[in-house]
N, C-alpha and C positions, 0 to 999 in steps of 0.2 A: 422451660427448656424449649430449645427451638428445633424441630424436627427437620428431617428431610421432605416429609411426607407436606409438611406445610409450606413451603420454599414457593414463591412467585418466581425465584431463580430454577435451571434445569440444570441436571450438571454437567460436562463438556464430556462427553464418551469416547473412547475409540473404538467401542466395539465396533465390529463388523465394518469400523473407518469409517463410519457416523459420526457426525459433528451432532448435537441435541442444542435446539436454542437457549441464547442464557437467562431468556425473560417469555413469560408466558403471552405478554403482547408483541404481534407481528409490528415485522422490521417496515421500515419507510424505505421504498422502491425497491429494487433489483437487488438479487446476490454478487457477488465480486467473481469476476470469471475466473480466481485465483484456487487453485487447488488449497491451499495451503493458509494465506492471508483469509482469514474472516474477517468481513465487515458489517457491524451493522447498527444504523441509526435509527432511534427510538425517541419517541414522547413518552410519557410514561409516569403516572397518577403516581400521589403518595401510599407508601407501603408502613405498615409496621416492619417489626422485625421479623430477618429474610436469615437463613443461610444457606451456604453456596461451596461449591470446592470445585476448583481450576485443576485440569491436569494440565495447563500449559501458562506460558505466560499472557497475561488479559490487561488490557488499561483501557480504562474508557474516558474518551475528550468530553470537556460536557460543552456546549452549543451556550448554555448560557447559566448563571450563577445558581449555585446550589449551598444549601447544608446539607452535609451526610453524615451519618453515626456510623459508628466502624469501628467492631474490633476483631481480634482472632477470636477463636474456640474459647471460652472459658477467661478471655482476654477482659482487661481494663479497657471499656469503652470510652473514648473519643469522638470528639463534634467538629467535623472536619469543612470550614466553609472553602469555598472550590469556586475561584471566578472562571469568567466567560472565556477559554483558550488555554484554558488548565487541563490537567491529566491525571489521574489517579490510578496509580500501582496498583492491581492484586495481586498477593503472593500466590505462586502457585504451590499445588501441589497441599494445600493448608485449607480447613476448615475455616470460614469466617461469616461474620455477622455483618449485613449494612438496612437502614432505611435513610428514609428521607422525607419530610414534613412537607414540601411543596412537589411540585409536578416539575421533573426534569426534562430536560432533551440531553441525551448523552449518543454519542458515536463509540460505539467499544469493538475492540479492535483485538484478537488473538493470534500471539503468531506462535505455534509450535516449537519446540526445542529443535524438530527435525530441520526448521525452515532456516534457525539460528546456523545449526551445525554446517547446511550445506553452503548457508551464503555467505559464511567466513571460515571457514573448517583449517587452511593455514593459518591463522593466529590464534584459535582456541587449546589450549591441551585436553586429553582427553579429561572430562570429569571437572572442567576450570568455569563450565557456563555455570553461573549464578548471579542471575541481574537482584541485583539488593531492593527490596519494595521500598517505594517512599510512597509516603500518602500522599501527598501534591505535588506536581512537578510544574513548572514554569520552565522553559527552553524554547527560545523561538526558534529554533533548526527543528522541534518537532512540533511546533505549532505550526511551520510553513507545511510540513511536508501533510500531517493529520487536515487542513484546512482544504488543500489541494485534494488526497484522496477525499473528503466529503463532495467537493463539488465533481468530482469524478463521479463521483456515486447517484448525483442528483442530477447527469447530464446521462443517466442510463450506460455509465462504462463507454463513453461513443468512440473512446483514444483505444478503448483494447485490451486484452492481456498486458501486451509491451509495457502499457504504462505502469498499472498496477504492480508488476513485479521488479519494475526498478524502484519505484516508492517501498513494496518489501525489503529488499536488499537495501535501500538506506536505510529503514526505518530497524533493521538489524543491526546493521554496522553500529548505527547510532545508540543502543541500547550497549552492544558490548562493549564500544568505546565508553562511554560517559558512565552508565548505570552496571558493569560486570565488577565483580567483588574482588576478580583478578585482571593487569592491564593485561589486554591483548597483544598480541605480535603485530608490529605492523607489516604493513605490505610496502615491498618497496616501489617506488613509483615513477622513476629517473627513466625516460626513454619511452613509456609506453610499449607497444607492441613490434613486435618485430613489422617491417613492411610486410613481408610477404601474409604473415599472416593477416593483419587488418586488409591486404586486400581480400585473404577469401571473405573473410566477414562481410564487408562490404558489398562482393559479389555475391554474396548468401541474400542479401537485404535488397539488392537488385532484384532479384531472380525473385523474391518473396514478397513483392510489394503489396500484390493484391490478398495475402493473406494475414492472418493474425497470431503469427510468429510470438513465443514468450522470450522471457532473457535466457532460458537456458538450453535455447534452439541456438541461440548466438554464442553462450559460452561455448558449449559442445562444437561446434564450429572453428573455434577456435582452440580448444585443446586447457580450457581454463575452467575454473569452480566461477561462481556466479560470481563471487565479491569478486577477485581476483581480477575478472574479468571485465566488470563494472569499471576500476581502477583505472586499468593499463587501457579500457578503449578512450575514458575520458581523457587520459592522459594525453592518448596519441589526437583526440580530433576536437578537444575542449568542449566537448558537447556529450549527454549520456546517450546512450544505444537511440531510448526514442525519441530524442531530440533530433537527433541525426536521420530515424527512420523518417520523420515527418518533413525532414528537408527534402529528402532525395523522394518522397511523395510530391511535395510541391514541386521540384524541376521536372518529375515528371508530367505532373498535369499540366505544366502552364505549355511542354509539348503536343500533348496529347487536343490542349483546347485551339490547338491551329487546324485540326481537323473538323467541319462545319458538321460532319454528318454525326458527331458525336452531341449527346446534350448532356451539359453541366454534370447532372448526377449520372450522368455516365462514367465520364472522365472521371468525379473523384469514385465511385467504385471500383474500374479499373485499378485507381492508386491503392485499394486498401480501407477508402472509411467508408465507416459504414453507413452514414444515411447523410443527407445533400446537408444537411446546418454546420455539423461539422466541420465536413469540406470549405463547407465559406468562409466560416470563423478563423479557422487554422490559414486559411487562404488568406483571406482580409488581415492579418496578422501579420503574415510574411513578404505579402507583395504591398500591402496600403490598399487594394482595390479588392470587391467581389470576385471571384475567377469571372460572372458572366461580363460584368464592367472590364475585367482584363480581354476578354474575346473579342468587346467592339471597338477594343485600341491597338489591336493589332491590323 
């Protein structure tokens, strides 16, 4: 019998709104600046048998190919091979068993029910979230978006809140879309935002450059829930919130670098990022040149 007492896994708590890690080996770099999104990548030895219980929804990406054994509580065990960009389901809320015979690298990824409800809360009914477990998932719409939050994760979060929690808000959407047991209500999407309001948004995103603003600093500005909002601003400007914030960072800098008495990592911390590699990358991306290479061409 498999105890809780013996588990290499921890179990997800909310007491006191504590999160409890899900593996007793420490995570690879920083935590996710997200209240709500947990992320976290691991290496991690062969285990015998583990069990574990999720009070939210959990899927871990694995980095590169695995076998895993898995079943529920008292379940008929299964031998679940898992290539390199795959994702495997845990059911929440459910006692289960997993090991693995070789050393993995997995990315496991929690998003609470709370985080479900608020980023699409118009198309759920109450009591309708039940994303159905599948042991392996292949979907390259969550393989871009998981692949993207990793190298966020491995660049120290340098993009920000902003980033993270539009990758949340898809990575929701995309669950109750595809993987919810009832279809969702859609959002309607015809026209985007009214003017007036994408302009306070936008003036909000002015005025906030040099900070690190989330998405639902933006919805609230707007008077929308986060999906909602997500939608109708793509709508109106074919770019997501921090797409868009990064633009209006870059027309600012490449102002700001007409001024001599400013240096480089000045300018991009005036705009918002937070340390000079960033700023170049993001720079070098949008203009073709370094911001410094843009300064000796003006």
């Amino acid at each position: 019998m498999i105890t809780e007492k013996e588990s290499a896994f921890r179990i997800l708590s909310r007491r006191e709104g504590s999160v409890q890690p899900m593996f007793d080996a420490a995570p690879i770099g920083p935590l996710s600046p997200s209240s709500s999104l947990l992320v976290e990548r691991r290496d991690l030895e062969p285990i015998s048998w583990q069990s574990h219980l999720l009070e939210d929804q959990l899927f871990h990406f694995f980095m590169k190919p695995a076998m895993i054994g898995f079943s529920l509580k008292d379940g008929a065990i299964a031998r679940i091979p898992v290539a390199d960009g795959q994702a495997v389901f845990c059911p929440r809320r459910e006692w289960h068993n997993i090991r693995w015979d070789e050393g993995i690298s997995v990315l496991s990824i929690r998003i609470p029910d709370s985080a479900f409800m608020e980023a699409a809360r118009e198309r759920l009914r109450n009591g309708s979230l039940e994303i159905v477990p599948k042991h392996v998932v292949t979907d390259d719409r969550l393989t871009h978006l998981l692949f993207a939050l990793d190298a966020e994760r491995a660049r120290g979060y340098s993009a920000g809140k902003l980033f993270v929690d539009c990758i949340e808000t898809a990575l929701a959407n995309l669950l109750i879309t595809s993987f919810n047991a009832v279809a969702p209500r859609s959002i309607p999407r015809r026209g985007g935002m009214a003017p007036s309001v994408l302009r306070r948004v936008i003036e909000f995103m002015h005025a906030n450059l040099d900070k690190q603003i989330g998405l639902k600093d933006l919805a609230d500005c707007a008077g929308l829930s986060l999906s909602h909002f997500s939608f109708q601003f793509r709508a109106s400007t074919n770019r997501s919130p921090h797409q868009y914030m990064l633009q209006l960072r870059i027309e600012r800098s490449k102002e700001l670098l007409t001024d001599s008495r400013l240096s480089v990592l000045d300018v991009g911390l005036e705009v918002g990022f937070r340390n000079q590699q960033h700023f170049a990358t993001v720079f070098r991306n949008s203009v073709g040149v370094p911001p410094s290479v843009y300064r000796t061409q003006l």
